[in-house]
N, C-alpha and C positions, 0 to 999 in steps of 0.2 A: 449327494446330499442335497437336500431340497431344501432352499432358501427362505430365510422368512424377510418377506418385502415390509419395510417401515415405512410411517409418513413422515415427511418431512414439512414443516410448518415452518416456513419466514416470518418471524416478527418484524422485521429492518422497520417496515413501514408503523408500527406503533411502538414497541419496546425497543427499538434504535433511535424512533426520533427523540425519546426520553434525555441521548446523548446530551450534554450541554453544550447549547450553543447550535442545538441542529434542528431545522426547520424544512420539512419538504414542501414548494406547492403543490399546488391542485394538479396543475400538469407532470410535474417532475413525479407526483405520484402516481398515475396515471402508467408514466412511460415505465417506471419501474415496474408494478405491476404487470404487464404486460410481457416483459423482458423476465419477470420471475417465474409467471407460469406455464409463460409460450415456450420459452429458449431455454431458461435454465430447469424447467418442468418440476418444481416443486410440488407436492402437493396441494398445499394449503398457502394463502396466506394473510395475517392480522394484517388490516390496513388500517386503524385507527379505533381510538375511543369515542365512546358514545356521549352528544352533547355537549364538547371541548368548543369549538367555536362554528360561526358558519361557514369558514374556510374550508375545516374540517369536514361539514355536511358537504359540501361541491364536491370534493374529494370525491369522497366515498363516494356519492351520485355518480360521480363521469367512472369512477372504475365499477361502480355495481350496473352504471348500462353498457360497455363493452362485453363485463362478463355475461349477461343476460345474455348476450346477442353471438356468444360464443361459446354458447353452453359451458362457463366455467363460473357463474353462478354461487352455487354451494361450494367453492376454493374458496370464497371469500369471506372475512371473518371480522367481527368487530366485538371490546372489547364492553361490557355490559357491567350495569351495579346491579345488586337489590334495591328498588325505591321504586317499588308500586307500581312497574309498567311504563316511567317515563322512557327508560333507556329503549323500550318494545316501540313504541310509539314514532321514536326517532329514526328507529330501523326501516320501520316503514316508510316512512318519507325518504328515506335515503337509498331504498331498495335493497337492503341487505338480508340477506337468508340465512346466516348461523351468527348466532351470540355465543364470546364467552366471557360466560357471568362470573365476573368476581367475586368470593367470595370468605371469610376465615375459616384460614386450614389449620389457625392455631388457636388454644383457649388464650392464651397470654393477648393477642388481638382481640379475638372478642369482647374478653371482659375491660381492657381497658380501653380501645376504641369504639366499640358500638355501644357498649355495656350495657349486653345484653347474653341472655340464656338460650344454651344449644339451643333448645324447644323454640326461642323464639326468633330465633336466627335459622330455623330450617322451615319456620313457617313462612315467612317472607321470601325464602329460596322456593318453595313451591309453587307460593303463588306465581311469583316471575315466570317460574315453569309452565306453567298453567296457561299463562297470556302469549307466552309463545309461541304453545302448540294453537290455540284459537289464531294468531295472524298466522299459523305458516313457517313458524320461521324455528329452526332445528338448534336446539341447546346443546352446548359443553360447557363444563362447569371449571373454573381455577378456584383451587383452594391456595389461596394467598399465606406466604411464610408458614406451607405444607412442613418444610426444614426443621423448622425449628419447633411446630408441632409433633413431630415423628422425637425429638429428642426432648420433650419437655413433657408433654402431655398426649402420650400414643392413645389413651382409653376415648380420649375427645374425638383423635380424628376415625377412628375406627366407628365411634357413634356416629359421626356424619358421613364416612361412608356408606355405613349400613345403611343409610336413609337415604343415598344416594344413588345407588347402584339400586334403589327400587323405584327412583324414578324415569319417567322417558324423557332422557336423553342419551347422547352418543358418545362423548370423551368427557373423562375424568383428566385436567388437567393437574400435573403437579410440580410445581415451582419451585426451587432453590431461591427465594425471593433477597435473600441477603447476601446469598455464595456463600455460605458456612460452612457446607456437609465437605467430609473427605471422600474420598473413590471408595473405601470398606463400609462408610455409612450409605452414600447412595445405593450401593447394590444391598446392601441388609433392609433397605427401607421398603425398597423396590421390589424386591424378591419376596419379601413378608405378605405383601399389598397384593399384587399378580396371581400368589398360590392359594387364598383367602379370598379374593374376586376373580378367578378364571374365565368368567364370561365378561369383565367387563375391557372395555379401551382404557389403557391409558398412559398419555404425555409426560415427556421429562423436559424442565426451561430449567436450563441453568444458566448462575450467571458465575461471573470469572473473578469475585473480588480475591481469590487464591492464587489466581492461576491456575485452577484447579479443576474448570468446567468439561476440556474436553476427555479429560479425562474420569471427571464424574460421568460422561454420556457414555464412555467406552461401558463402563461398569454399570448403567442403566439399562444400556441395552443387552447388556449379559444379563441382567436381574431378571429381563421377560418386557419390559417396556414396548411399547406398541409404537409409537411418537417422539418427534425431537422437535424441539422449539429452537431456532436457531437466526442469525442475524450475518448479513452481509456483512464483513471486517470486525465483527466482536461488533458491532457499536453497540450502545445500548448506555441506561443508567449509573453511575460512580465506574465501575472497572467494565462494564459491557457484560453481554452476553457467550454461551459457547458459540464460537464462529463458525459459519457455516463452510467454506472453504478447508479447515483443517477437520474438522468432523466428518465433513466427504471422503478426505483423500483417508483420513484414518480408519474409517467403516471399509473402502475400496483395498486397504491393504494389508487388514491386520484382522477383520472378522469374518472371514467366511462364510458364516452359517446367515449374515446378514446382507437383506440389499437395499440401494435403494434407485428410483427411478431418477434422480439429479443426472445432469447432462455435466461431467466435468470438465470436459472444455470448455465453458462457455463461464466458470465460475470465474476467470482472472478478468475477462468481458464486462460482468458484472460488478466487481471490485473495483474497476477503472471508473467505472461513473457513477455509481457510490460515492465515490470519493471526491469526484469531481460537481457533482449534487450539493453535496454539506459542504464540501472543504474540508471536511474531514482525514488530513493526511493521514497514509498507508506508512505504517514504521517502515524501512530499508528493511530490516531483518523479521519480517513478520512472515511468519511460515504460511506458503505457497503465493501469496498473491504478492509480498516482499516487492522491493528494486533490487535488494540485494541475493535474494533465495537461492539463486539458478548460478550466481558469479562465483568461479574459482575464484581466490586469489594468490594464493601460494603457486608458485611456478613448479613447484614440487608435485601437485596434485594434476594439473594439467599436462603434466609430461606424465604421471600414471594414465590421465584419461586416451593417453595420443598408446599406451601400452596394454591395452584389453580391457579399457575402459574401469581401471583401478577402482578410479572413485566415486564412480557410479552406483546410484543404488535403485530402487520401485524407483521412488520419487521423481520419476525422467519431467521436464518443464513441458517436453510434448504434449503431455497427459493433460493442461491447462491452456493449450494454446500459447503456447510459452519455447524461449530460445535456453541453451545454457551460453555461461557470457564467461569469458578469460580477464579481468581485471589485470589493466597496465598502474605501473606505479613501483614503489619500491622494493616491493615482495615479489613483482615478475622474475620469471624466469626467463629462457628462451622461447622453452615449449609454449608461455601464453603468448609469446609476441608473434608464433608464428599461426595458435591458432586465430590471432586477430588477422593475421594476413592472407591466412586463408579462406578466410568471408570475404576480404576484400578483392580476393585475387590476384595478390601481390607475393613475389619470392624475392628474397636477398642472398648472395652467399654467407658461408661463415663467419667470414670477416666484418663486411655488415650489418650481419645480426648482432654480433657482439657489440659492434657501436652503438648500433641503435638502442641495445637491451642498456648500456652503460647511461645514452640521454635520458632514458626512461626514468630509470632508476634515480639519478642526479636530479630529475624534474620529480619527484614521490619523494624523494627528501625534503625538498624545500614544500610539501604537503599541496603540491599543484596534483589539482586533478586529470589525469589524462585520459583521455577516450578512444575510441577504436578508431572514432572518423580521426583524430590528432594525427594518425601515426604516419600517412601522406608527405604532411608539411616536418615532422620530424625527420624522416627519412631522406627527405628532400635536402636538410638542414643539416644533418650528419654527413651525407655523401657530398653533399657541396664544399662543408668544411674539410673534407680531408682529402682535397683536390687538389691544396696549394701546400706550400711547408710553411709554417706561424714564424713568423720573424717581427708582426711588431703585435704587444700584447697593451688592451687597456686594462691598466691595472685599478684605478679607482676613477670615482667620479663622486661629486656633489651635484643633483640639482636643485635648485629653489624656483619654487613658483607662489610667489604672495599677491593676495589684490594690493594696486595702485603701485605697485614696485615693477620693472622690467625682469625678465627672469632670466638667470645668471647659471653659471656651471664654472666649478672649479673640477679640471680635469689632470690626472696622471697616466703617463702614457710611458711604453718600453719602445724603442724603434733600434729595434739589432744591438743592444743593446744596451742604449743611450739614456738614460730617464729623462724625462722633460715634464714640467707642471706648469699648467697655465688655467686664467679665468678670462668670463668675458662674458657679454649680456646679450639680449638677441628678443627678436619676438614671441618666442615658445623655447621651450623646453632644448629642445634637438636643435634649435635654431644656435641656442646659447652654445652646444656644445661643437656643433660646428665651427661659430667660429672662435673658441677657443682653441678646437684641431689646428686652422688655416694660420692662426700667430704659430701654434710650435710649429708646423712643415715648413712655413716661411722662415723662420729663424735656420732651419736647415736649407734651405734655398731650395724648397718643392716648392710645387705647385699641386693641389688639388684638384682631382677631376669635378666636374660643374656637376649640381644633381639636377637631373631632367625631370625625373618623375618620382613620384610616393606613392605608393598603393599601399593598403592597410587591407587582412582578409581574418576570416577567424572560421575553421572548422561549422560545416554547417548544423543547426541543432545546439550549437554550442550555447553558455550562457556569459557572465560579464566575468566570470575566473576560468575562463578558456583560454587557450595557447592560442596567440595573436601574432600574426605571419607578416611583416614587410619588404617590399620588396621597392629596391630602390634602383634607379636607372640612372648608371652616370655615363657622363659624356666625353671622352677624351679625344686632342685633334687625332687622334686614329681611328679610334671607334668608340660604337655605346655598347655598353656591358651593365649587366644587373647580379646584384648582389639580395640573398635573403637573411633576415635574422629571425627568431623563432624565441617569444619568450614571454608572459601573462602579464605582462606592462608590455604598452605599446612604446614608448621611447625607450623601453630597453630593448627591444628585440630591433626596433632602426638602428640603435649605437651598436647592438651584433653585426646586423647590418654594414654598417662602417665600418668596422676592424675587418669583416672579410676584403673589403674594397682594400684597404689600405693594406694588406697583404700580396693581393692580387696586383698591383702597380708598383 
């Protein structure tokens, strides 16, 4: 069966930057472009509206002389009013070679925004047409709130088709401008339009105020659609546009008869600095480009995938230049902790594993996040601990730390045992608890080992609710010995720290 190849049209650069709050410059646009039609090989793409500021003019200038100079020229697309040839004018200066003219796709606009008559709302679309072909420069047309035209007043936009499809230009744009249609209206709109104009092009923009878009696109492009308007991460105006990432991978695995030239590798590439561009964060759960997409979390599902690839489905994260990830935490199983350790190239026996999966799990209770890199200094911290036999257990603590106050710890402690509580003041935290330790062991007539050294480490990559590693070096007239504690406060994981030492002595 012989494919029918679609264009694929990025808006990011004009109906994205609509987002609130989202501004590209001159250069950031520039590099996007670039990266849209080199690497991710879009057809087409909006890079801005006509006459918004002179920001905008540089813009479009530095990407319309790259394109010249790379024959990708007519990909480039900017977005035009009716008003007498100014929006032509500016093209020119700017070097842009396709307009698309905006213009009403609904009577309900017309009459109460221009308020004006089909007749004289198609006579002003002409002339525009008209100055365009004299500079050079190749028209498509948007028929603005096309949507709600098709469900209000069909006789309208059929008149301004007919008058459309006889003039020269090359795509009929048609917009979802609100997100309203459902998937049974887009394809009836679509389908009516396509068998009624068979020679003509034409685009589908939807936007997502439903959640509804990409699967308005599925059902567009079944109707006969030629085109999709689409936006790097949804961005775009109030709920965004259809996302071009989910649109891909849905056209690559569910339509057959459709293709397109997008490079899908290259689409999570682009999601990354998008994102990093605006600030525009990427949801964890937003399908394909997600943090979350590709993460097992269930240990139940990752021990299917370790079993003929269970839970596997098309959707493999290779296809994106993407990893699938085992999520550690309270829902691990075994099978995630040993596919983290198998990236790492680490093995533990049975016994082991089971420790380790138990700190996991203990540390995803308390809603601490753990990470793949963690699992070193855990494993380090489980096998360490179950080196010696536990004979003396700290059961509580207070610390206080106020400004202009010294900072105090009241401590309770088990030793074989014995309960003993005591407090005492210090110059930090650990300091105080220290030496509240030295009065209880002293009252039993110990002696504490001296501490030689502190080190403080934290998984690398990690951020400030990362599992924080100390290792402590004490000194006894025999020998020095080092103890670690493991735990998202730094003075708690030194006071784990301590209770190993004090077991070990």
């Amino acid at each position: 069966m012989k494919k029918r190849a679609i264009e694929i049209m990025d808006t990011t650069l004009r109906d994205g930057e609509q987002t609130s709050g989202v501004s590209f410059s001159a250069s950031e646009k520039l590099t996007l472009a670039k990266l849209l039609l080199d690497e991710l090989q879009v057809n087409r793409i909006e890079v801005a509206s006509a006459r918004v500021s002179e920001g905008e003019f540089e813009a479009v200038r530095n990407i319309t002389d790259w394109a010249t100079k790379n024959g990708k020229i007519n990909q480039v697309e900017v977005l035009t009013f009716v008003d007498g040839g100014a929006s032509i004018k500016w093209m020119q200066k700017a070097g842009a070679k396709v307009q698309n003219l905006l213009t009403k796709g609904s009577l309900n606009h017309l009459k109460h925004q221009l308020k004006k008559t089909p007749e004289q709302h198609f006579k002003g679309i002409a002339e525009v047409i008209e100055l365009a072909q004299q500079a050079n420069i190749e028209t498509n047309v948007y028929l603005e709130d096309w949507s709600n035209g098709m469900r209000n007043s069909q006789d309208y936009v059929f008149q301004f088709l007919d008058f459309l499809t006889q003039q020269p230009i090359k795509r009929i744009l048609l917009p979802d401008t609100l997100g309203v249609l459902t998937p049974s209206e887009t394809f009836e709109y679509i389908d009516k339009i396509v068998k009624r104009y068979p020679n003509t092009h034409f685009d589908f923009h939807g936007h997502n105020d439903y959640d509804l878009s990409v699967s308005n696109v599925m059902e567009a492009l079944k109707a006969g659609c030629h085109g999709l308007h689409l936006t790097v991460n949804g961005m775009g105006e109030r709920a965004g546009n259809a996302p071009l990432a989910s649109t891909i991978a849905v056209i690559n695995d569910f339509m057959p008869d459709v293709t397109t030239q997008v490079v899908e590798s290259s689409l999570y590439k682009v999601s990354k600095l998008v994102s990093t561009f605006t600030g525009f964060g990427i949801p964890a759960n937003k399908p394909i480009v997600g943090d979350n997409v590709f993460t097992q979390t269930a240990g139940i599902h990752a021990d299917g995938d370790n079993k003929n690839n269970l839970y596997f489905s098309d959707l493999m994260p290779e296809r994106f230049g993407r990893k699938r990830k085992y999520a550690l935490g309270k829902m691990s199983g075994k099978a995630n902790i040993q596919k983290n350790l198998q990236e790492l190239g680490l093995t533990l026996n049975d016994e082991e594993l089971k420790k380790v999966t138990a700190r996991i799990i203990e540390l995803g209770d308390k809603k601490e996040r753990v990470t793949k890199e963690d699992l070193p200094y855990i494993i380090s911290d489980v096998l360490d601990s179950s080196a010696f036999q536990q004979k003396v257990f700290i059961k509580s603590y207070v610390l206080t730390h106020a400004k202009g106050l010294m900072p105090s710890t009241t401590l309770s402690i088990d030793i074989e045992g014995d309960s003993y509580e005591e407090n005492a003041q210090g110059d930090g935290q650990f300091d105080a608890f220290m030496n509240a330790l030295k009065k209880i062991y002293e009252k039993r007539g110990n002696k504490l080992p001296k501490l030689v050294d502190y080190a403080v480490r934290i998984p690398p990559g990690s951020s400030s609710d990362a599992l924080c590693e100390t290792m402590i070096t004490w000194k006894t007239p025999k020998n020095d010995f080092v103890t670690t504690g493991l735990d998202s406060d730094q003075t708690v994981s030194a006071i784990k720290a301590t209770e190993k030492m004090l077991n070990l002595i």
